[in-house]
C-alpha positions in Angstrom: 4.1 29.8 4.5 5.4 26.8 6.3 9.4 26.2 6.4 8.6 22.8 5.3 5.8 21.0 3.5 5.7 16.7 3.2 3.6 15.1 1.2 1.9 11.8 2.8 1.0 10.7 6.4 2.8 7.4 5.7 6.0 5.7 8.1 8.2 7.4 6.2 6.2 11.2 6.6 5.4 10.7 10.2 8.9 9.6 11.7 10.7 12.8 9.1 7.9 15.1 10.9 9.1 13.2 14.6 12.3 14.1 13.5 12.4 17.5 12.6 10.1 18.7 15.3 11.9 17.1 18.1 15.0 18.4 16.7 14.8 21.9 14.8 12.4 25.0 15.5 11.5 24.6 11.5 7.4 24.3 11.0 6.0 21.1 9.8 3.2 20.7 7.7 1.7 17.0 6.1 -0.5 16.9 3.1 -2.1 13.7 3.2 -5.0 12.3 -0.1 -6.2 9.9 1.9 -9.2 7.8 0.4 -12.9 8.0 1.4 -14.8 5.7 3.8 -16.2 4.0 0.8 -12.7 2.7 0.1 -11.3 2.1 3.1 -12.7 -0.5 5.5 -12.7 0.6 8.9 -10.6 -2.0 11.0 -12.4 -1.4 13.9 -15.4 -3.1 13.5 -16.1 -6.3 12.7 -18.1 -5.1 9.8 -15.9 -2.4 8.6 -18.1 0.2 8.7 -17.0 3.8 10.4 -18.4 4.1 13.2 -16.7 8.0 13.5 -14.5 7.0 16.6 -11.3 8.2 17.5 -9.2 6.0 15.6 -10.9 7.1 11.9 -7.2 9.2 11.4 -6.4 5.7 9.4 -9.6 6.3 6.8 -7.8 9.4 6.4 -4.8 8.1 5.0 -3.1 8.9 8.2 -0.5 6.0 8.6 -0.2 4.9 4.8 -0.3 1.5 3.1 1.4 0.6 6.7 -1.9 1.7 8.4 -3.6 -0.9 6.9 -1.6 -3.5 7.2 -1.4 -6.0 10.1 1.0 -4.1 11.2 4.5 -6.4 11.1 7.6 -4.4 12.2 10.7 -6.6 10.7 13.3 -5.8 12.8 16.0 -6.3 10.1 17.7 -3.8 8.0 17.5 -6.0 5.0 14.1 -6.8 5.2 11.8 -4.3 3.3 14.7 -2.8 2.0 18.1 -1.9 2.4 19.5 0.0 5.1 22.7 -0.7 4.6 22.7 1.0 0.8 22.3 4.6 3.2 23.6 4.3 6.3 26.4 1.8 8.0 25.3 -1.7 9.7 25.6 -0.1 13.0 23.3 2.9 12.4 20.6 1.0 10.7 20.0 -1.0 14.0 19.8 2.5 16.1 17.2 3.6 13.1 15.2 0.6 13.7 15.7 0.3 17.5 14.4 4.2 17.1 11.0 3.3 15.1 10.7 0.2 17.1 10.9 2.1 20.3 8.2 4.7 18.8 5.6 2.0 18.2 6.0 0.4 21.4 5.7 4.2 23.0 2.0 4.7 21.1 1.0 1.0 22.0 2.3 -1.8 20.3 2.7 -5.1 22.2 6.0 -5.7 24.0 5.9 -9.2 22.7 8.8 -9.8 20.0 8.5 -13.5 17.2 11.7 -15.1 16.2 14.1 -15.1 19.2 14.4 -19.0 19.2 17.5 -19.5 17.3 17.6 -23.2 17.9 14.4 -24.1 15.8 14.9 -21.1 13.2 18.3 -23.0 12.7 16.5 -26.2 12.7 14.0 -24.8 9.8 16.8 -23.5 7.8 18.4 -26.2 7.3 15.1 -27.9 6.5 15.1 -25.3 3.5 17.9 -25.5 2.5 17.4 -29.2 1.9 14.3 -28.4 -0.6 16.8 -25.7 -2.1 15.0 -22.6 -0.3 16.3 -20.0 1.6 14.8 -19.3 5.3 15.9 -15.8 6.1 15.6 -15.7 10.5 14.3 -12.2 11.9 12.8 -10.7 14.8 9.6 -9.2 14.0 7.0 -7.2 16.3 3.2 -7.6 15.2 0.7 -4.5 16.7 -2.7 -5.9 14.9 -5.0 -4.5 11.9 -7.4 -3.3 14.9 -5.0 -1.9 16.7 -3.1 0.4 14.2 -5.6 3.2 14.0 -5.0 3.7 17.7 -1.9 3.4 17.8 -1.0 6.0 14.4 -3.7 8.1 15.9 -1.9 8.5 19.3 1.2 8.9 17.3 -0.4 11.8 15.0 -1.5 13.2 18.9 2.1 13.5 19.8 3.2 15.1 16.3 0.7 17.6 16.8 1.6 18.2 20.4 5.0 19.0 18.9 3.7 21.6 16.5 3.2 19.7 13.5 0.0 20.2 11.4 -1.9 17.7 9.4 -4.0 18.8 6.0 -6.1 15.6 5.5 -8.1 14.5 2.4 -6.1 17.5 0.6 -4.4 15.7 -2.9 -1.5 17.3 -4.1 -1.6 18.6 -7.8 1.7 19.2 -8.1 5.1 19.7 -6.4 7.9 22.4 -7.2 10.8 23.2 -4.9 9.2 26.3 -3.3 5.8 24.5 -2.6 3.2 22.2 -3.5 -0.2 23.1 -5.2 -3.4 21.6 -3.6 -6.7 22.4 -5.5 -4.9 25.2 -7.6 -3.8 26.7 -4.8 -0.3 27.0 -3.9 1.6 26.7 -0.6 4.9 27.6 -0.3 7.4 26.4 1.7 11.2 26.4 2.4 11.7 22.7 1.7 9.9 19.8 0.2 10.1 16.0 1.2 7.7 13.9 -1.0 6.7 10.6 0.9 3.4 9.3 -0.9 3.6 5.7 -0.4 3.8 2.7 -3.0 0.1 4.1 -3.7 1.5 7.6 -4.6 4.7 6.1 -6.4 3.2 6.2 -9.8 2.2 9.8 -8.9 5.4 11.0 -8.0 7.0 9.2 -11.0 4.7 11.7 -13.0 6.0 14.1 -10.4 9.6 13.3 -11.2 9.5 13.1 -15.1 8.0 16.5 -15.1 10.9 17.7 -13.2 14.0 16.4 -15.5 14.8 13.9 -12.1 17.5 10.9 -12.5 15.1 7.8 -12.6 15.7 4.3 -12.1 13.0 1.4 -12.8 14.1 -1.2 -10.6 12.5 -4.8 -10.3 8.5 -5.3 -8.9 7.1 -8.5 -7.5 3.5 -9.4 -8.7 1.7 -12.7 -7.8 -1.1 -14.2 -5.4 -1.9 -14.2 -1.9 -2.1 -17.5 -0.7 -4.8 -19.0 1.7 -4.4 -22.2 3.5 -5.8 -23.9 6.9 -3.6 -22.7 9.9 -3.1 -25.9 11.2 -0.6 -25.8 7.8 1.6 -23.0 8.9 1.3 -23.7 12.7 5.0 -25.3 13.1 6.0 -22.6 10.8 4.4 -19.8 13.4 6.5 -21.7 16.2 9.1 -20.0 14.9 9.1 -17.2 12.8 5.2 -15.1 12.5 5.9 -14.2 9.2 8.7 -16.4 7.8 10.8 -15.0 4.9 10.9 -17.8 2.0 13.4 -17.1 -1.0 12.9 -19.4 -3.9 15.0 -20.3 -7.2 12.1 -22.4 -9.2 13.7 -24.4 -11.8 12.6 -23.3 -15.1 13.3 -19.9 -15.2 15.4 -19.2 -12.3 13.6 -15.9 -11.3 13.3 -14.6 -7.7 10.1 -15.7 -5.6 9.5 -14.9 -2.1 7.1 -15.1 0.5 5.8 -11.7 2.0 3.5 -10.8 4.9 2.5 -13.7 6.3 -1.3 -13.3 8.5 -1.8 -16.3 10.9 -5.7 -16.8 11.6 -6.0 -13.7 9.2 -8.2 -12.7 6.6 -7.7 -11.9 2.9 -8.7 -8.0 1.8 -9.4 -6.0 -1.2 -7.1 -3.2 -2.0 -8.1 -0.6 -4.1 -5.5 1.1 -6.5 -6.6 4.2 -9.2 -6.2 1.8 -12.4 -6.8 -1.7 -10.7 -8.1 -3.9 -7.6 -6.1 -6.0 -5.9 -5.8 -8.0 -2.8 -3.7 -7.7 0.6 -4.2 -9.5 4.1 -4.2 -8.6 7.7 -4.8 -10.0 11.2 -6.1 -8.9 14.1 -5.1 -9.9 17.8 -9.2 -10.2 18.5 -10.5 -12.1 15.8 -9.2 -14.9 14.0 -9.9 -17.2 10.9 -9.1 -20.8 10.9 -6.8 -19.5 7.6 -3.3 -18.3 7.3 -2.4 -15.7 4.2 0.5 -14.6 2.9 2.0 -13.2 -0.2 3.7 -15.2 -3.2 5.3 -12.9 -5.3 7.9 -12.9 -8.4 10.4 -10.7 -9.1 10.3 -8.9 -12.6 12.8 -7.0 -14.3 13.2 -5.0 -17.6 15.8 -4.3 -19.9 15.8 -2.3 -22.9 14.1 -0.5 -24.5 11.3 -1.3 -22.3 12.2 -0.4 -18.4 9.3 0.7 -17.3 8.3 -2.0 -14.4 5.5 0.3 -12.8 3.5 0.3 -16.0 4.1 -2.9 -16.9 3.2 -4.4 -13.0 -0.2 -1.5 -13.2 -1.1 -3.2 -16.7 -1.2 -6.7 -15.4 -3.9 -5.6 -12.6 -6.2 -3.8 -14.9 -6.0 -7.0 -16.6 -6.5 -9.1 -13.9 -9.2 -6.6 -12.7 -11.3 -6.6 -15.9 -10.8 -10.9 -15.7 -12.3 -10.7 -12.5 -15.1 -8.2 -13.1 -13.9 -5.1 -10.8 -13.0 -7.8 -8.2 -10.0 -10.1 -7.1 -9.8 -13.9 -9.2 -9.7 -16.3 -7.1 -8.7 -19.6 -8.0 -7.6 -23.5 -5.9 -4.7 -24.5 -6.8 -5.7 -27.8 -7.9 -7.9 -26.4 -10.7 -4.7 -24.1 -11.7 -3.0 -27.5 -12.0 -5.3 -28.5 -14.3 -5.9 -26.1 -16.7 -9.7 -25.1 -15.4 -11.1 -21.8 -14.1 -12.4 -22.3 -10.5 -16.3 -22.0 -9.6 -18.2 -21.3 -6.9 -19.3 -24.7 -6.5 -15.4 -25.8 -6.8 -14.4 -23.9 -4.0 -16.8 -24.7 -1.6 -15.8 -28.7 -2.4 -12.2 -27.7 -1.2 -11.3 -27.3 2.2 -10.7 -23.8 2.6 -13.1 -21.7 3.2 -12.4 -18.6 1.3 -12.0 -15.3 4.0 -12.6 -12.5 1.2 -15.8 -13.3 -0.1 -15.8 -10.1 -2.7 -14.1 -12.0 -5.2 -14.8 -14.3 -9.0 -13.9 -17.5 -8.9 -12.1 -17.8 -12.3 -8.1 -18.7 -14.2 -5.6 -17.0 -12.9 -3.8 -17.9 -15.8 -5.9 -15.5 -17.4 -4.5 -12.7 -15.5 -0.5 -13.2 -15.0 1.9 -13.7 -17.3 2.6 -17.1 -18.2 6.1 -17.1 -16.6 4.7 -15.9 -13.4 2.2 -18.6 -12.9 4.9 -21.1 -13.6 7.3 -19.4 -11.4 4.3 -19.6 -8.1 3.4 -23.3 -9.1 7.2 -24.1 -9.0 7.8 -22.5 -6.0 4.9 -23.6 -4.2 5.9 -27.1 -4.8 9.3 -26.7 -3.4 7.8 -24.5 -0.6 5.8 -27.4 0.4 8.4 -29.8 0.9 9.2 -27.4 4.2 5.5 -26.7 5.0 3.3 -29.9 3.9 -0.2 -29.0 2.7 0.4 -25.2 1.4 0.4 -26.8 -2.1 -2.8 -28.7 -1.3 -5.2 -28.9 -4.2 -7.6 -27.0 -1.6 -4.9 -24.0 -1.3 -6.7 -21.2 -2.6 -4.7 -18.3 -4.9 -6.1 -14.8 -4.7 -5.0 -12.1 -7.6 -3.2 -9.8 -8.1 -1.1 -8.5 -5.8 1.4 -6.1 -7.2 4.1 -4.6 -5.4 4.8 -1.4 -7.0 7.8 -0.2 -5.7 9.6 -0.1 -8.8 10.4 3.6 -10.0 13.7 4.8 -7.9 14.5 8.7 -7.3 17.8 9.6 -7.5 19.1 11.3 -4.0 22.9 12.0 -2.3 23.5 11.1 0.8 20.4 13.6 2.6 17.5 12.3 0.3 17.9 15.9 -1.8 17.0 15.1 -5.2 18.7 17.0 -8.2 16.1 20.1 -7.2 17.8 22.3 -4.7 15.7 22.1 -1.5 13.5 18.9 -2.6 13.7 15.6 -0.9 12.0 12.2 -1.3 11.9 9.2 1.3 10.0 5.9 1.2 8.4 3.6 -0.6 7.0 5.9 -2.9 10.4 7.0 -4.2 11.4 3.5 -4.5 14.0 3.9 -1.1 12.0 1.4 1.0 9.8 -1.5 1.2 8.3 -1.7 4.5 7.0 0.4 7.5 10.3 -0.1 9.2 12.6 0.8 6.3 9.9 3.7 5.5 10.7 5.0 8.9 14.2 4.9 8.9 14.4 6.8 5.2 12.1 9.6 6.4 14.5 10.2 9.7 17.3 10.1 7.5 15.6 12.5 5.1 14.7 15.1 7.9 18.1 14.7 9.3 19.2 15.8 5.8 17.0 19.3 5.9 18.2 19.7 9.4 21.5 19.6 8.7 20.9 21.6 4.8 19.1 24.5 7.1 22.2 24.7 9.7 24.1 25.2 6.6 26.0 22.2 6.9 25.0 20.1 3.5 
């Protein structure tokens, strides 16, 4: 038996098991799925194979989503989430200073984006002018290559503290005394579920099962976009990955620009019911692109609320439009009304940095109301950044952000089960590695305090 069992190797598992180790005597133990080498590409090596070196903790799930990523800490607590919905303004920035401070400890660069307030002044008002929103924020990037050394050195430390890691172990079910792992049970004093936006349709199941309040909230699905970098280059000047809200004008609905890679590359993303598409950079290598993602907001009312089914059903469908692989499409054919081909891409002038895709409609895929929403609010988008609603501009989909399904917790993350906890994106409390972080400390502070009998 272990006093406490979390489920998921994610931001928001590793900084609750920081927590609790370097602040109670109570024994940690992390379940992690992970995914096989087959579906993780090593980032590494250039080619993405494994090459079994130290860092292969990250094709063990180890790190989460996050792990994967390129690595963007926004130093904001409205960025990725809300901080401010848990905690008060003041303790949000000590929460982030904390993970920040983490990161830097394990190996992140030193280097910190968006401290020139002049220009970020200078480009918000630019937006405002085309009726977008520039949101300013200081932002640390670590690198796709050099995450796995960084959450390996991390996971070093944890363990060094007494904290045990169960990889490439999936979790059947949870109950409030345990979790049970290839029909085996372990017990455990506590539980604190923190599977990722990859694990959030799991833990919805999870949750259901258990008679848990449950809220579907909003999810943003869209494209990835792919331009020449020379296009985003001013924009870089100022903020790495710049924070675009847009108001398109026939529907009104909430877009927003989301991880932005500079010199990146486009990637494949796996899910259980669907493939979509993410991006990274690395610090080594670099593409003459820049990616980032284009998303829409999308909400629903009665009697249809379920947003995670809905966003899941749209990539199957996109999934089965693109043969088991990402649609990719310029925008200039989306413009007018014509699936993309091969031969059609390579006339543009971007050179496409996921090659694993089918040229194809888009339109096929998303909802018409989304499509309209991205070729609205590319149009205005471009009126700040010329070119990045070039004919050339290549859109990559889907990309689903499936952090709809919310678990109802008080103030310590304890769900309506006595003794069982949720943090992260998974429970539809976060949206990035930062805000992942900062609800699994919060989380752990909540069974600290619950086991000293103060809760």
């Amino acid at each position: 038996m272990t006093d406490i069992v979390i489920v998921g190797a994610g931001p928001a598992g590793l900084f609750a098991a920081k927590e609790i180790a370097e602040n109670s005597d109570l024994s940690v133990r992390i379940i992690e799925k992970g995914k096989s080498i087959s579906e993780r590409k090593c980032p590494a090596t250039e080619t993405g194979e494994c090459i079994e070196c130290e860092p292969c903790d990250v094709m063990h799930g180890v790190g989460g989503t996050g792990g994967m990523s390129d690595g963007t800490l926004n130093l904001h607590p409205k960025i990725g989430g809300d901080l401010t919905k848990f905690v008060d303004r003041r303790m949000a920035y000590d929460l982030i200073e904390e993970i920040d401070a983490t990161f830097q400890k394990h190996g992140a660069s030193k280097k910190i984006y968006g401290e020139n307030t002049v220009e970020a002044d200078r480009l918000a008002r630019k937006a405002a002018a085309a009726d977008v929103k520039f949101i300013p924020i200081r932002q640390r990037h670590m690198g796709s290559e050099n995450l796995p050394k960084i959450i390996s050195s991390f996971r070093k430390y944890l363990e060094g503290k007494g904290v045990q890691f169960q990889v490439n172990s999936e979790v059947e079910e949870i109950q409030p005394d345990g979790a049970f792992i290839q029909g085996k049970k372990l017990e455990s004093k506590y539980v604190l579920a923190t599977p990722g936006r990859s694990g959030a349709v799991w833990l919805a199941k999870q949750a259901q099962k258990r008679g848990l309040d449950i809220s579907h909230g909003a999810i943003d699905v869209g494209v990835r976009v792919e331009v020449p970098s020379i296009v985003m280059e001013p924009i870089i000047e100022v903020s790495r990955d710049p924070k675009f809200h847009i108001r398109p004008e026939s529907f009104d609905d909430f877009v927003r620009t989301f991880c932005t890679n500079h010199e990146g590359f486009v990637v494949e993303e796996r899910y259980e019911s669907y493939v979509g598409v993410n991006g990274h950079a690395l610090k080594s290598e670099k593409s003459e692109n820049t990616n980032f993602a284009f998303l829409s907001r999308v909400t629903l009312t009665e009697p249809v609320t379920n947003t995670t089914a809905y966003g899941e059903s749209i990539g199957s469908l996109a999934t089965t439009i693109g043969g088991g692989r990402p649609v990719v499409q310029r925008l200039g054919d989306l413009r007018r009304g014509q699936r993309s081909t091969s031969s059609r891409i390579k006339r543009g002038h971007v050179d496409p940095t996921l090659k694993s895709v089918t040229p194809g409609d888009i339109s096929m895929a998303l909802p018409g109301r989304i499509v309209t929403n991205l070729q609205e609010g590319l149009d205005q988008l471009d009126k700040i950044i010329p070119g990045v609603a070039s004919n050339s501009t290549l859109l990559y989909a889907p990309e689903v952000k499936l952090y709809a399904m919310q678990i109802g917790v008080d103030e310590n993350f304890e769900t309506d089960i006595d003794n069982f906890f949720v943090a992260g994106d998974g429970a539809g409390l976060s949206r990035d590695i930062v805000n992942a972080g900062a609800t699994g400390i919060l989380a752990a502070r909540g069974i600290i305090k619950k086991e000293k009998g103060q809760a």
